[in-house]
N, C-alpha and C positions, 0 to 999 in steps of 0.2 A: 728679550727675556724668555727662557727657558718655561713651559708650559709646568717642570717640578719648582723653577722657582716662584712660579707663579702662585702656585698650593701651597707651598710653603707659607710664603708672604701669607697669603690669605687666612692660611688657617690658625699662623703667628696674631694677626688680626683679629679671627674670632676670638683664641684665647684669651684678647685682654676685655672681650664684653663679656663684663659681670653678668650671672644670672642671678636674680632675686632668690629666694628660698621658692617660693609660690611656683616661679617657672622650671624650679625641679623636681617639687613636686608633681607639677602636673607631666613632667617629661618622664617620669617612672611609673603613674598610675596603672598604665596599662599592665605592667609587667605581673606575670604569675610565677610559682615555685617553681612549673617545669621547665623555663625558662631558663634555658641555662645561665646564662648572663648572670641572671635575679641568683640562680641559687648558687652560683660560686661564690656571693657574696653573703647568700641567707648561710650558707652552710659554713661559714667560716666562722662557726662558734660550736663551740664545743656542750654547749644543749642542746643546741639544736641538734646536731648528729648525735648523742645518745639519745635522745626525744625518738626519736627516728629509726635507728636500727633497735632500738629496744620494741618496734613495734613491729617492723619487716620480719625482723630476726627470733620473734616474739620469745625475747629473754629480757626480763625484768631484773635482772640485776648485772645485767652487760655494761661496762664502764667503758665511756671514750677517754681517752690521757691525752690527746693530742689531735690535730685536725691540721692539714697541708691541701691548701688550694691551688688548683691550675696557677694563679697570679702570685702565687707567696711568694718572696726571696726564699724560701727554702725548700720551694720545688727544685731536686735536682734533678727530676727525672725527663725533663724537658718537656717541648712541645709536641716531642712524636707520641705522648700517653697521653689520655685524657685522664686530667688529674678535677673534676669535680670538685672531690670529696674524698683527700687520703686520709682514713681515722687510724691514728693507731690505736689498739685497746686494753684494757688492762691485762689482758690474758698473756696478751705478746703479739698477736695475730695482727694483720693489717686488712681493713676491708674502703676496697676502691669502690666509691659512689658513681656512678655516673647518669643524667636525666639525656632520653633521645625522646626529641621529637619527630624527626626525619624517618620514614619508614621507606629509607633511599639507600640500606647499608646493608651488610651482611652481617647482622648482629652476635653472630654465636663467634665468627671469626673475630669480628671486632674485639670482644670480650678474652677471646683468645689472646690479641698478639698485645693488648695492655695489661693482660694480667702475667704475660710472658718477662716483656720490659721489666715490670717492676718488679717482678721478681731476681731477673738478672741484676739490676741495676743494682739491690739490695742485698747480693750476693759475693764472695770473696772468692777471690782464685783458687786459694786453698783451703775451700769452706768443703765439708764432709757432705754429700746430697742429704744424710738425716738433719743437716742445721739448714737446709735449705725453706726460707719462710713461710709460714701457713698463710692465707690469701684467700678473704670473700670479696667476692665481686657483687655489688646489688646494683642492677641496671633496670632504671625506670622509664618506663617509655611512657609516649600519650597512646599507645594500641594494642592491642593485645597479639604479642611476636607469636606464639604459638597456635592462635585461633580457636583456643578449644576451650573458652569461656569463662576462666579463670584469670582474680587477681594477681593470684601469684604463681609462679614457678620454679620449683629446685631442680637442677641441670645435676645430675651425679654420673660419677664414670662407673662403671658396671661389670662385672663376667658374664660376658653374654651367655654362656651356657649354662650359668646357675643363677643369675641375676641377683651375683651377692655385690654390696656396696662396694668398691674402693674406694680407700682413703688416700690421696694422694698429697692431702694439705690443701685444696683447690677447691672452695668450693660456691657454686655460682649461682647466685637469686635473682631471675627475672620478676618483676610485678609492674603491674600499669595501672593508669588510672582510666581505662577504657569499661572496663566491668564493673557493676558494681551488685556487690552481691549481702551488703546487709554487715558483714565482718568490718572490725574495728580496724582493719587492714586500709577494705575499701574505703571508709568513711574520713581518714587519711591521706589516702591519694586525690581525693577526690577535693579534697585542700590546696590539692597541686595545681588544680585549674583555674584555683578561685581569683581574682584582683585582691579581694579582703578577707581576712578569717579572722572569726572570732567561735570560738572551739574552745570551751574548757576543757575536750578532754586531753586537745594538744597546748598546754600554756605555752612551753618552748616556742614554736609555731607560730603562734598565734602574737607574741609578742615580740617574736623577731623581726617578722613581718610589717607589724605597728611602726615598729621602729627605723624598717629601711624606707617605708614609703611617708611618714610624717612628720618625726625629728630630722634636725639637721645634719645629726652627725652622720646617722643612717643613708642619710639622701646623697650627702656628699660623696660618700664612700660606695654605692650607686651610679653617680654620674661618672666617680673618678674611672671605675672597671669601662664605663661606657666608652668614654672619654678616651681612655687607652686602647682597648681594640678598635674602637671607629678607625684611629691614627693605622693602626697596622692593615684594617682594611683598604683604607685610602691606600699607603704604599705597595700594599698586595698591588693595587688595579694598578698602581702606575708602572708599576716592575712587567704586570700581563699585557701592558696597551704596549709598551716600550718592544714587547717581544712578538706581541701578534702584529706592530707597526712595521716590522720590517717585511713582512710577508704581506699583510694587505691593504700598506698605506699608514704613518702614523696615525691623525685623524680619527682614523674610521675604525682602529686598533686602539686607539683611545677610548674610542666612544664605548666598545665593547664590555673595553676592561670597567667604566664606570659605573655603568651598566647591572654587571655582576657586581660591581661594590653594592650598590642602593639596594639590589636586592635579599642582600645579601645584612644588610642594615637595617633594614623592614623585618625579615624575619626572625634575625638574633636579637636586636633592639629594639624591634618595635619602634624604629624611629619614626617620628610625624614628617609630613612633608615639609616644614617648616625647617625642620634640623637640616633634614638630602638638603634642599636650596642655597643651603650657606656654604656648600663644597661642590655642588652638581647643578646642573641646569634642569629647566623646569622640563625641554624635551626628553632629556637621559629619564629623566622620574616617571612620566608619563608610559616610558618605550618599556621599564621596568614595572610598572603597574598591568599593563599588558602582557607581558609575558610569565607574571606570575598568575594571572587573571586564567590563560589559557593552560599552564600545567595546572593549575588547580581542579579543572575538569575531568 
């Protein structure tokens, strides 16, 4: 038997052990806002994203009509855009959420070539460049991208030689929750670290929150996200083991690609050693806990 039939079987296996409520609850606790996992799923309610950019955005009467998550069936924009949080808003405008915890990326480009996508994608052959759609981008990190002490930051395009605004429809909101400076911005973000919130000044938040880590319907819909990516992690590694096995040995190209799965499940899921074990061996977990152990320095 085939080492995919093997995962297969197995993880066909795990699916039919029922978890109690209690065991998913406790398999979510850890998760926070900035988590992306947690908030593709915090953020697919439409108060919670006006809750939200009515504070980034600091417009108090900004209407969300609609919200498109990375997972939706009606993401058409695919997996090459990170789709967070696509709100459309009452005005017409579309503004793409995204939370980065990795400060492994070129963030400005990054911002660039997803607010590019979706602008193409939402674009017609023979559409006039003046119908071409307006687009805020708010990109949340855990650090502050810029370094110069600040919750938040507007990216605007400029004449350099008079440093008057352009307006080109585009426009880009970095804030983190690295700073914190006393604004109801900060006090906000700083929501995004928490396990629990309890914040009247964010109700949205705060009971969203309530709700994916202690009701059932909340948790289900939790595990289910989890549940789903774990799967395409798992076939990610085995598609990399499959391909690094030809050059250094299946085995030992296996073990790699697993490898990068767990750790890779550690830090998007937060999963417990308990979950790795039921698809990974306790070595691969160990060689993973070590090698996150040592880039972390």
């Amino acid at each position: 038997m085939t080492r995919k039939k093997q995962k297969t079987r197995k993880t066909q296996k795990n699916r039919k052990k029922q978890q109690t409520l209690e065991e998913k609850i406790e398999q979510v606790k850890n998760f926070r806002p900035i988590d992306d996992t947690f908030f593709e799923v915090l953020a697919d309610d439409i108060g919670v994203c006006q809750e939200m950019l009515r504070i980034i955005l600091e417009d108090e009467k900004l209407i969300v009509k609609d919200v498109i998550v990375q997972s939706s069936e009606r993401n058409l924009y695919g997996r090459s855009v990170r789709l967070d949080a696509l709100c459309i808003l009452g005005n017409g405008k579309k503004c793409n959420v995204e939370v980065q915890r990795s400060n492994e990326d070129h963030h400005l480009k990054r911002v660039r070539f997803n607010a590019s996508v979706i602008t193409v994608r939402d674009s017609q052959t023979d559409d006039k460049f003046e119908e071409t759609i307006d687009l805020i981008v708010v990109y949340i990190s855990e650090f502050d991208i810029f370094k110069r002490g600040r919750v938040i930051y507007h990216v605007d395009s400029v004449i350099r030689e008079t440093q008057e605004k352009v307006d080109d429809g585009l426009e880009r909101v970095f804030v983190n929750t690295a700073v914190k400076d006393g604004t109801t911005i900060s006090e906000y973000m700083d929501c995004f670290l928490q396990k629990e919130i309890d914040n009247g000044k964010f109700p949205k938040l705060t009971n969203r929150v309530h709700y994916l880590k202690h009701e059932e319907g909340g948790v289900n819909a939790v595990c289910e996200i989890m549940r789903k990516y774990s799967e395409e992690v798992a076939e990610k590694a085995y598609q990399q083991g499959e391909e690094a096995g030809k050059e250094i040995g299946k085995e030992i190209g296996q073990r790699q690609a697993n490898i990068a799965a767990i750790k890779n499940m550690i830090i998007r899921f937060r999963a417990t050693k308990e979950v790795i074990l039921e698809d990974y061996t306790e070595s691969e977990y160990n060689t993973a806990i070590a090698e996150l152990e040592s880039e972390s320095r």
